[in-house]
C-alpha positions in Angstrom: -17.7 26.0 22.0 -18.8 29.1 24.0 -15.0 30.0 24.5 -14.4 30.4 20.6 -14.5 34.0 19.6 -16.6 35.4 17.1 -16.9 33.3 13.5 -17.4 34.1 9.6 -18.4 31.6 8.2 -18.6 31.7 4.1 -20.4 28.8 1.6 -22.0 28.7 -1.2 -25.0 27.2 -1.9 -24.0 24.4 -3.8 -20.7 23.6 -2.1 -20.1 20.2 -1.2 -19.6 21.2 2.5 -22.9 23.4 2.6 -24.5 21.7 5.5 -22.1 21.1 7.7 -21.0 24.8 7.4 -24.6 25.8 7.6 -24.9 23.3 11.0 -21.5 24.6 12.5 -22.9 27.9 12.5 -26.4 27.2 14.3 -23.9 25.2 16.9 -21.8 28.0 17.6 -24.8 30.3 17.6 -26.7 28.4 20.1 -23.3 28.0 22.2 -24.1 31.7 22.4 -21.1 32.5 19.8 -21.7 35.1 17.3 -21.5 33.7 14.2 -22.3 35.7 10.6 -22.9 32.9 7.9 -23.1 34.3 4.7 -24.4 31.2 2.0 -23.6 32.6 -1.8 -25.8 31.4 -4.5 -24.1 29.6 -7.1 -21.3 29.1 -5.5 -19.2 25.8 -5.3 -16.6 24.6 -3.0 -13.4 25.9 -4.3 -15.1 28.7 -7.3 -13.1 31.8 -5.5 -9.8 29.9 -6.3 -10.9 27.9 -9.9 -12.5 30.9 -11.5 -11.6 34.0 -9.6 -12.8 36.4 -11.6 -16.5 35.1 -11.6 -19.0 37.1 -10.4 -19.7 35.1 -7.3 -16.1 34.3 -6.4 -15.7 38.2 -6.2 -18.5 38.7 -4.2 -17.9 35.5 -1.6 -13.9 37.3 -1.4 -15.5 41.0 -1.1 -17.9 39.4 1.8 -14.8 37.3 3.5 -12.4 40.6 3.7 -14.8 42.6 5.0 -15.6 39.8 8.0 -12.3 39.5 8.6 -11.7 43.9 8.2 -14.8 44.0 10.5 -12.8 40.8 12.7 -9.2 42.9 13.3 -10.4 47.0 13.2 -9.5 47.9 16.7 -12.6 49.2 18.9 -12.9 52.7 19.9 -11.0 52.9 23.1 -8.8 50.4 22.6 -5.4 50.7 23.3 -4.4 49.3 20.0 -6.8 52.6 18.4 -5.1 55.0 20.3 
């Protein structure tokens, strides 16, 4: 696991899959992989595509494009920012 690059991981708090997402991300982190888990309350596996407009499906997309912005901005210095 120490070869995978950095992770997002999103879940809410209620999501069927909560603790295996929650224990992938301690895994990864103690493989020495940086890992951002983000756990949305009231959030259930599948919300951001069932009811989209929700509240909490808004926030868990806002919080998952800005990983994945963060994920693929080129770094100062890079030849893909030049």
């Amino acid at each position: 696991m120490s070869r995978l690059p950095p992770a997002w991981i999103g879940v809410g708090d209620i999501d069927l899959l909560h603790d295996e997402a929650v224990t992938y991300a301690a895994r990864l982190r103690r493989a020495g992989v940086t890992c951002e888990l983000d756990v949305l309350p009231g959030l259930f596996h599948g919300a951001d595509s069932i009811r989209p407009k929700a509240p909490t499906s808004r926030a868990f997309r806002n919080t998952m494009t800005e990983a994945l912005r963060h994920g693929i901005t080129p770094r100062s210095g890079s030849k893909l920012a030049d």
